[in-house]
C-alpha positions in Angstrom: 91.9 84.4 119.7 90.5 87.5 121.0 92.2 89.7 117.4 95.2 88.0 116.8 96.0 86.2 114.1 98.6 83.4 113.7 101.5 85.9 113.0 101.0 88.4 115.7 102.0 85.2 118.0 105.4 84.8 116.2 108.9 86.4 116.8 109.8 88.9 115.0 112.0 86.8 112.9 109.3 84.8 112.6 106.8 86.9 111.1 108.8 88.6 108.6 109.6 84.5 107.4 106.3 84.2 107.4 104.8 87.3 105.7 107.6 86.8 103.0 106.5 83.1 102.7 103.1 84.9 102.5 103.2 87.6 99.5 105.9 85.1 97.7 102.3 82.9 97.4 99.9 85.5 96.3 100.1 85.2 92.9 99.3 81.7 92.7 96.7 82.0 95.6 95.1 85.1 93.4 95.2 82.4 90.2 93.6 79.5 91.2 90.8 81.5 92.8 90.6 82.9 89.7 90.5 79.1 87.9 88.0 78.1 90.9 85.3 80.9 90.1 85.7 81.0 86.5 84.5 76.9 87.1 82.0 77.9 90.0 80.6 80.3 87.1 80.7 77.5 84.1 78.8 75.1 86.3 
């Protein structure tokens, strides 16, 4: 895609929706990575 990434291709409406959608999910992205390599290290 030549440097562009999904939300450079959006409205501008669009992206802020999507970038709040986005950090609203961090947390719980940041935690079950965390779960997931605490396994990948047990194993």
């Amino acid at each position: 895609m030549n440097g562009h990434v999904y939300p450079d291709r959006l409205s501008a409406r669009d992206r802020k929706r999507a970038l709040r959608q986005s950090a609203a999910r961090r947390d719980e992205v940041f935690a079950r990575r965390a779960v997931n390599a605490a396994a990948f290290d047990e194993a």
